[in-house]
C-alpha positions as CSV (number, residue, x, y, z in Angstrom):
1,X,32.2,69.2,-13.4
2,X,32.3,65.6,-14.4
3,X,29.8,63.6,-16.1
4,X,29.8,61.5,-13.6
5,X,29.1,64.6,-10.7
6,X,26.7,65.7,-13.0
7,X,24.3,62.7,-12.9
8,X,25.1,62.3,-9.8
9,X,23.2,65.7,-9.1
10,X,20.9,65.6,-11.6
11,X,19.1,62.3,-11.1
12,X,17.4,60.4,-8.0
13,X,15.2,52.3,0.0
14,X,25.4,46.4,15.8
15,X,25.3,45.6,19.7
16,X,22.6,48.1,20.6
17,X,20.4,47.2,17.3
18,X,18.7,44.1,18.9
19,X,17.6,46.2,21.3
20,X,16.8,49.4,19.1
21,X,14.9,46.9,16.5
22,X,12.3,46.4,19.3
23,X,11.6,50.0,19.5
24,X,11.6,51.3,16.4
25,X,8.4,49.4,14.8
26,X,8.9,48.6,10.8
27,X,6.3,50.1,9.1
28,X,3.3,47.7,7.9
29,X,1.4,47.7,4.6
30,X,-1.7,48.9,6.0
31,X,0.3,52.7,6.1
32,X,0.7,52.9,2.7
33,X,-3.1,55.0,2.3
34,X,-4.3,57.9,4.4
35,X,-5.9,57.2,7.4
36,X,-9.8,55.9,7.4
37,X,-12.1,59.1,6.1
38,X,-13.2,60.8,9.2
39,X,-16.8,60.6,7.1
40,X,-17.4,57.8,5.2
41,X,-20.5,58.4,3.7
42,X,-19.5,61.4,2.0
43,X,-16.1,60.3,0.6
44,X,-15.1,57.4,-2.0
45,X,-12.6,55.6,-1.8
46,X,-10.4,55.7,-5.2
47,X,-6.9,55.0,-6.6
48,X,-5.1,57.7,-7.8
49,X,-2.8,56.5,-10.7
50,X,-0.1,58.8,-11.7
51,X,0.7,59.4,-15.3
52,X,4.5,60.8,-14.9
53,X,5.7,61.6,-18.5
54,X,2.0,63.5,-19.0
55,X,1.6,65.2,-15.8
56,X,-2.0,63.7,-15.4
57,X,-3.5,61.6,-12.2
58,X,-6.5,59.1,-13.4
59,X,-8.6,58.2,-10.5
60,X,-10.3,54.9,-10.8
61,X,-12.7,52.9,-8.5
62,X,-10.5,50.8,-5.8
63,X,-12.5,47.5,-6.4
64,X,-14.6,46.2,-8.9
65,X,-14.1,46.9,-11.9
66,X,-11.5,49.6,-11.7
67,X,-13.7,52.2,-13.6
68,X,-12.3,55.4,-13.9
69,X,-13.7,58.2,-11.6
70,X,-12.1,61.7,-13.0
71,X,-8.6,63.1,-14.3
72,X,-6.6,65.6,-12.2
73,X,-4.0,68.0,-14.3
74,X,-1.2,67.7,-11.8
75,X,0.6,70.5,-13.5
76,X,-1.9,73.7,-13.8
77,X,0.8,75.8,-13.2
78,X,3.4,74.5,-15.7
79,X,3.7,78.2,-18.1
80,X,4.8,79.5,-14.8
81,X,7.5,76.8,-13.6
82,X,8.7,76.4,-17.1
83,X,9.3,80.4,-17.0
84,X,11.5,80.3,-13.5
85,X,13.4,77.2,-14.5
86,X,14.5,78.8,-18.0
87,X,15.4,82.0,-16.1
88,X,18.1,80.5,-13.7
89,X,20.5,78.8,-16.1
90,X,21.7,75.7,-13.1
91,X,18.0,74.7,-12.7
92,X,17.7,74.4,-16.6
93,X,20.8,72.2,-16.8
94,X,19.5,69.9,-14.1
95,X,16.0,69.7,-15.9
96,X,17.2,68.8,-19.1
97,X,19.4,66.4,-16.8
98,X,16.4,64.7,-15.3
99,X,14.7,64.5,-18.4
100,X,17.8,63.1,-20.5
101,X,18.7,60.1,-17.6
102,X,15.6,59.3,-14.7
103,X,12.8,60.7,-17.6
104,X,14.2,58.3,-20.2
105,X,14.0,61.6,-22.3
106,X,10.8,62.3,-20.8
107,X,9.9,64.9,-17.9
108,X,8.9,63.3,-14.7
109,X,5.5,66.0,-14.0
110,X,4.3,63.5,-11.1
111,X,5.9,60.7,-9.0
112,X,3.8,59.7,-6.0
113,X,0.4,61.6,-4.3
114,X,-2.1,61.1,-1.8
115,X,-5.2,62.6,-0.9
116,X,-5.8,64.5,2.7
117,X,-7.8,63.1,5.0
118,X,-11.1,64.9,4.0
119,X,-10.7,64.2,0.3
120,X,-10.8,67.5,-0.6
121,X,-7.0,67.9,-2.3
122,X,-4.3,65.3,-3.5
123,X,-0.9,66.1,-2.8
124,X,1.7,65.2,-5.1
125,X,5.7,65.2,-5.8
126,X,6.7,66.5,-9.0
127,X,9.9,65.2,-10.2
128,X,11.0,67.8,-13.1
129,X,9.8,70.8,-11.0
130,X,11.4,69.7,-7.7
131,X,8.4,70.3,-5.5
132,X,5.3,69.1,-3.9
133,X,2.1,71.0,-4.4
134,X,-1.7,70.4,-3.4
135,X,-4.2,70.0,-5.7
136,X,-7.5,71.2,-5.2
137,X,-10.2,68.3,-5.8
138,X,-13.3,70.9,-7.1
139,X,-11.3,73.6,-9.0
140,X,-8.4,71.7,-9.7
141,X,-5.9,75.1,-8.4
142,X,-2.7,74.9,-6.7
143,X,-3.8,75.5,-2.7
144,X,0.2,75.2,-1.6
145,X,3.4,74.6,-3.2
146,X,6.3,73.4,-1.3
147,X,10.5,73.3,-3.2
148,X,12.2,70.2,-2.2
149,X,16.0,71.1,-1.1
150,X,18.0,70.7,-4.7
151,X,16.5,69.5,-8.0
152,X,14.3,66.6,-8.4
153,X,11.2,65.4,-5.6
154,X,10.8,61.6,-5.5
155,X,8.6,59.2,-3.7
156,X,6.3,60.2,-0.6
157,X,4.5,58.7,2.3
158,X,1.7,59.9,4.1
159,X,1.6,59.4,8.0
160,X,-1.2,56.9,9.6
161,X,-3.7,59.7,10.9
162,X,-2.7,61.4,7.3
163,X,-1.9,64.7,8.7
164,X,2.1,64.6,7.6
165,X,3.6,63.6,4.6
166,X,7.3,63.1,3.7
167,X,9.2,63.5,0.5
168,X,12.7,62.6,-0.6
169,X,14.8,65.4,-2.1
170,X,16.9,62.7,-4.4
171,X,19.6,65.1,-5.3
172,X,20.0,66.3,-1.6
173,X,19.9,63.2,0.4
174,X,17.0,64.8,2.5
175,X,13.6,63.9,3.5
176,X,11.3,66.4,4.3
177,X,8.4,66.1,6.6
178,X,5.2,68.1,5.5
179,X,1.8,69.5,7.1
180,X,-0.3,67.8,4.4
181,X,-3.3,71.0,5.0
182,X,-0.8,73.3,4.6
183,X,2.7,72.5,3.0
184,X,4.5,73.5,6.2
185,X,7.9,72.1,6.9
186,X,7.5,70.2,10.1
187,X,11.2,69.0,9.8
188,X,13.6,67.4,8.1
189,X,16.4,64.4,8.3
190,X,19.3,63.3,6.4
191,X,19.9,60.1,4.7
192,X,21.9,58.2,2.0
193,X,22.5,58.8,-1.5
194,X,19.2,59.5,-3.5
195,X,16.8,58.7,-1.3
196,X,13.7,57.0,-2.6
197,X,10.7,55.6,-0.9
198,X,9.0,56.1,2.6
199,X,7.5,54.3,5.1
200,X,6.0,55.6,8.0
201,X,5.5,53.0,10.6
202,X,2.0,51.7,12.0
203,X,2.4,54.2,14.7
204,X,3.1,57.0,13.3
205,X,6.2,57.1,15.3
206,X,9.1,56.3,12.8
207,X,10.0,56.8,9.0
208,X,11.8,54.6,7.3
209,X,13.7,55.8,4.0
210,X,15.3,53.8,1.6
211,X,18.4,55.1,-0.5
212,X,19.3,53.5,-3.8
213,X,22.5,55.6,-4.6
214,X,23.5,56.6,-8.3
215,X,21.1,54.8,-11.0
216,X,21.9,56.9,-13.8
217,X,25.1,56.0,-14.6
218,X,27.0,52.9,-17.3
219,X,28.6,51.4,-14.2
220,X,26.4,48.5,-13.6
221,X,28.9,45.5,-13.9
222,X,28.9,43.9,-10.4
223,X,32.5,44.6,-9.7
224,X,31.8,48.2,-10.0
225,X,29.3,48.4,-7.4
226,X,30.9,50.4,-5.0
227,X,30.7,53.3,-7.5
228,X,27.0,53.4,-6.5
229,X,27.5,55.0,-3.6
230,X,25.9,55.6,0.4
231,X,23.2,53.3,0.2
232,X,21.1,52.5,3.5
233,X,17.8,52.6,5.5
234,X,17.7,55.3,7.7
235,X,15.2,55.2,10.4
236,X,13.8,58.8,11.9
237,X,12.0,59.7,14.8
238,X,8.7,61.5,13.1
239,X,8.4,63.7,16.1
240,X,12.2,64.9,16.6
241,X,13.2,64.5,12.7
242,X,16.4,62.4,14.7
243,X,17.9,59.6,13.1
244,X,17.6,56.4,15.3
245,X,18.7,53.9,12.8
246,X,20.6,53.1,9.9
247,X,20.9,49.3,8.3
248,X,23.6,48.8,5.8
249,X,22.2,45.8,3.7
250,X,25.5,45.2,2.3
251,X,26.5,44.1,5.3
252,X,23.7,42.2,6.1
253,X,23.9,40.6,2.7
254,X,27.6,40.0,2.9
255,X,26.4,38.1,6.3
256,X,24.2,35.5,4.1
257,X,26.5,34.8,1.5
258,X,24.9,36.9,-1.1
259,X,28.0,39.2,-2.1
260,X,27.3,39.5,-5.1
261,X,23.6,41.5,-5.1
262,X,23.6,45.3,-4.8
263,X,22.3,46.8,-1.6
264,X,20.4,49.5,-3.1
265,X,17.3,48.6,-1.4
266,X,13.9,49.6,-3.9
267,X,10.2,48.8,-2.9
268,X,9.6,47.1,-0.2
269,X,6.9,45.0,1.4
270,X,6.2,44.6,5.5
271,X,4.3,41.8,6.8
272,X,1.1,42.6,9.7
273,X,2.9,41.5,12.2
274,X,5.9,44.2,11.3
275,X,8.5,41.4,12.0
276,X,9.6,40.8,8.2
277,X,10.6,43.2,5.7
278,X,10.2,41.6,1.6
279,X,12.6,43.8,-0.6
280,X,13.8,44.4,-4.2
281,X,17.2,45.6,-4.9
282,X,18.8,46.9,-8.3
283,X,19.3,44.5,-10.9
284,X,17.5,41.3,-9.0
285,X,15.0,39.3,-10.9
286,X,13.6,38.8,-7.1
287,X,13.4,40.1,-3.6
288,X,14.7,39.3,-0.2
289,X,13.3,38.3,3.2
290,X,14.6,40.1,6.5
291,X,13.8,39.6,9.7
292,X,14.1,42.8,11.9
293,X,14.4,41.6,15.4
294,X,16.9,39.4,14.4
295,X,18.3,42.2,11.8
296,X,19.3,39.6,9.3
297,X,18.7,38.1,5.6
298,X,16.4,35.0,6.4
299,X,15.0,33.8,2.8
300,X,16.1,34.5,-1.0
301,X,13.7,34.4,-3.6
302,X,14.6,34.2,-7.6
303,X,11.9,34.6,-10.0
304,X,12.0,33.6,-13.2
305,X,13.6,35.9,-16.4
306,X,12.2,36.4,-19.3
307,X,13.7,35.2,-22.4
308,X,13.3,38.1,-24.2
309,X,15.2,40.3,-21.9
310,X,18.3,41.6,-22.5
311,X,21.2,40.9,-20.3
312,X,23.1,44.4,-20.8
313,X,22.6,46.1,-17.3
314,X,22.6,48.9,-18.7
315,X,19.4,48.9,-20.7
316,X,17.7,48.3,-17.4
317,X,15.8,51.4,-16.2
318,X,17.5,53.2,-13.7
319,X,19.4,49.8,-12.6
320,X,16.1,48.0,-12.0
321,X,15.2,45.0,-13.5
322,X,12.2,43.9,-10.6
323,X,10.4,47.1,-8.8
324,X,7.1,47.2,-7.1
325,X,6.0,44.7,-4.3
326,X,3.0,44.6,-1.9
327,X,1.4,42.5,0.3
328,X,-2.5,41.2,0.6
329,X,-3.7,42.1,4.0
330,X,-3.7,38.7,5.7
331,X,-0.3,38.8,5.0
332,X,-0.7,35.5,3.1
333,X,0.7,36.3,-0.4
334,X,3.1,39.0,-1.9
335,X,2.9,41.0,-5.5
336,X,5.6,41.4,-7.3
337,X,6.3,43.9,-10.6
338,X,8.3,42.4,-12.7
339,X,9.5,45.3,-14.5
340,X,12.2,44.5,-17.1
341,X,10.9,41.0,-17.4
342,X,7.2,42.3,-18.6
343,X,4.9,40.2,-15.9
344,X,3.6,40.3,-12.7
345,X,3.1,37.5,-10.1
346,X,1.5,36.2,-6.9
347,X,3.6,34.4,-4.3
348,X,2.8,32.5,-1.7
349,X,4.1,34.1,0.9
350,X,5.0,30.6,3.8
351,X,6.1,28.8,0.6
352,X,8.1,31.7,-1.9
353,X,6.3,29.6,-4.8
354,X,5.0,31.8,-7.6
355,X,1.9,31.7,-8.9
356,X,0.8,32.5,-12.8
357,X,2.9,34.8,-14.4
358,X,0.6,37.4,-15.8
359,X,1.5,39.3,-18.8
360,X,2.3,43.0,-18.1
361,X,4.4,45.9,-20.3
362,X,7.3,47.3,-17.9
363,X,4.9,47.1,-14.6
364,X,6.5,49.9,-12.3
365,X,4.2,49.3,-8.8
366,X,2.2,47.0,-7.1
367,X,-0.5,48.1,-4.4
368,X,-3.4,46.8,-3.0
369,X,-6.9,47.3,-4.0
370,X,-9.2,48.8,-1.5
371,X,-11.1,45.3,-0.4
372,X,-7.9,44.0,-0.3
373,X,-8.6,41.1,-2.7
374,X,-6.3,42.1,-5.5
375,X,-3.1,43.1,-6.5
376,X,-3.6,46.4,-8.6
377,X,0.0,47.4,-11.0
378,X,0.9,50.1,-13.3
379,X,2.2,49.1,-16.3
380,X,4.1,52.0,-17.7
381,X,4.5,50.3,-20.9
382,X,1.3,49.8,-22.4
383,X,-0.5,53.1,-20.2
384,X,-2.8,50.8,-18.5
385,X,-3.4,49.6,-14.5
386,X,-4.2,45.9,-14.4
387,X,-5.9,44.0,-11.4
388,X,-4.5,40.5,-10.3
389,X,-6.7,38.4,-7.7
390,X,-4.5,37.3,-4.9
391,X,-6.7,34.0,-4.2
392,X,-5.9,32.9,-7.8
393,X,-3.2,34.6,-9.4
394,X,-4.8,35.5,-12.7
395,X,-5.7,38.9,-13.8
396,X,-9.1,40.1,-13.0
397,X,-9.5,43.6,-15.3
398,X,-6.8,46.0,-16.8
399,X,-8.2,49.4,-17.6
400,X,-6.4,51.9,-20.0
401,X,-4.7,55.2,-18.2
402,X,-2.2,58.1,-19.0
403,X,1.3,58.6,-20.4
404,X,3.4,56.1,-18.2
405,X,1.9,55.0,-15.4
406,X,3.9,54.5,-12.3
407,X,2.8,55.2,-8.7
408,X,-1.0,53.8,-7.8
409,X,-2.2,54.8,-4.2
410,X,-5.2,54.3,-1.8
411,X,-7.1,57.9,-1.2
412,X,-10.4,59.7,-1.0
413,X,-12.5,62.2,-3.3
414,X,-16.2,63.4,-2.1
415,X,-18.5,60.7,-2.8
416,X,-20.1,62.7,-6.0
417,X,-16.4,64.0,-7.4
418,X,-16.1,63.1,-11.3
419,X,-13.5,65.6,-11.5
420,X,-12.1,69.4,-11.2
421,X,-15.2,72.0,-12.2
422,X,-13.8,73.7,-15.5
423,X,-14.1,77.4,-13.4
């Protein structure tokens, strides 16, 4: 088996499509959280803020000042999954894979979670172990576990009415859809090379997955692109598990004169309206504007590098050098992570002027905070979540989390949780 084949495996978003577009909704930002508690006085609404490389989720107040709820192990059961992965030889060597390329010699113990609609669990993808499970809330127990087809789990997203919630199987170009109470398959659909985030869209009708192809591997010069592989957004019915849609951004970049920029298609950002789509792709110190009636590349935004990074592609983690990007509600201003180049920003989102660049060690996600007022990232760097306030651009509060922060999301925990009892 090559080396090539072996990363591959072991690692990790035209005449009918006018038409088709006007169909298949694009998801908006508001379905990034669970659906609204069905009782609010007796839930809280938190961020969850997972700690990847410690297998730890810190839950924090989701305005304010950020305060920090209660700590969730994500990986109770980790004497047992360590047993059954050193027992079958091909899951050990794809492990240590994940760990050696994707972990940056780290094990990836938790990518994304959410938290089901009655705040009693938080369900989360765990890279290294290739599954989802959810955790209880009070005794902090496994209540379901659910293997992801192949070797690594990746990012989820949770439907509107946060009953379902899908994951990508990275290494097996799958998405699987889940019964969030239970773990149940519901169904399943193919898509591109390592697929990587979700979106369901405001209905609940559609997914949207993202593929970003081989990261893991030296071959970063432009010219080798192609090496990358199937990269694409496949659209799903979330009822028939059918695909509906696929976009090849290559082409559509190819279309605006941008040749030059990979199509591996990372966060992305939908405006209220669901009529644009604001995306990152590998190795851009930016993102991209589409419009999805039209199904075309309407605006290019470049932000500014920083000095003191290094050119070399391939010291860029996992090919990106910008990843994380949200929108306030109004739809008024964007967030942008920008990873390699150690700051965040707020852009005006009519204009595509930046505001402040805020200071910020390898920030890996933006979200929004639950009043919608600021801009909350993870900065894996420096283990800490830092607020920026969307009216000004200048950071409001950064509070101090686990090993590596990455994924931040909108959830619930009863209204008195401070975390698991120790029983």
């Amino acid at each position: 088996m090559s080396v090539l084949r072996l990363r591959h495996l072991c690692s990790a978003a035209v005449a009918t499509a006018a038409a088709l577009v006007l169909t298949v909704t694009a998801p908006t930002a508001a379905s990034a959280g669970p659906a609204a508690a069905p009782s609010p006085a007796a839930l809280r609404e938190v961020l969850f803020v997972g700690n990847n490389w410690e297998g730890t989720a810190d839950v924090i107040e989701s305005t304010g000042d950020f305060g920090k709820v209660g700590r969730i192990d994500v990986v109770p059961d980790k004497e047992e999954r360590m047993a059954e992965i050193k027992a079958d030889p091909i899951r050990w060597i794809y492990f240590l894979g994940i760990r050696a390329s994707v972990g940056e010699g780290h094990d990836q113990f938790v990518d994304d979670m959410y938290s089901t609609p009655d705040g009693s669990s938080v369900v989360v993808s765990r890279p290294s172990f290739a599954d989802v499970v959810s955790i209880d809330l009070a005794t902090g127990r496994v209540d379901w576990r659910f293997p992801v087809d192949g070797y690594r789990s990746d990012h989820m997203a949770v439907s509107p009415d946060g009953k379902r919630v899908a994951v990508s199987a990275s290494t097996a170009n799958t998405v699987h859809v889940l019964d969030i109470e239970t773990g149940r398959e519901l169904g399943s659909f193919a898509t591109g090379d390592k697929p990587h985030e979700n979106v369901f869209s405001k209905d609940g009708k559609y997914i949207w997955n993202m593929s970003i192809g081989e990261v893991n591997t030296s071959l970063d010069a432009p010219w080798l692109d192609w090496t990358k592989g199937d990269r694409r957004i496949t659209v799903a019915d979330a009822t028939t598990y059918q695909q509906v849609k696929t976009i090849d951004m290559r082409q559509r970049l190819d279309a605006a004169g941008l040749k030059e920029y990979s199509d591996a298609v990372r966060p992305a950002a939908f405006s209220p309206d669901e009529s644009k789509l604001y995306f990152q792709v590998s190795f851009f110190n930016g993102f991209f504007e589409y419009d999805v009636a039209a199904d075309r590349i309407t605006r290019t935004k470049t932000l500014p590098k920083n000095p003191a990074t290094s050119e070399d592609r391939t010291t860029w983690v996992n090919d990106s050098r910008h990843h994380g990007i949200s929108m306030s509600p109004d739809g008024g201003k964007l967030c942008v992570a920008g990873t390699m180049d150690d700051y965040a920003t707020v852009i005006d989102r009519a204009t595509l002027q930046e505001g402040p660049l805020v200071t910020a060690a390898k920030p890996y996600w933006a979200t929004v905070s639950g009043d919608g007022r600021h801009c909350v990232v993870s900065e894996s760097g420096s283990d800490q979540v830092t607020a920026i306030d969307f009216a000004t651009g200048e950071k409001t509060v950064s509070v101090p989390v686990g090993d590596h922060p990455q994924r931040v999301r909108l959830g619930h925990v009863a209204a008195d949780w401070t975390g698991p009892s120790a029983g």
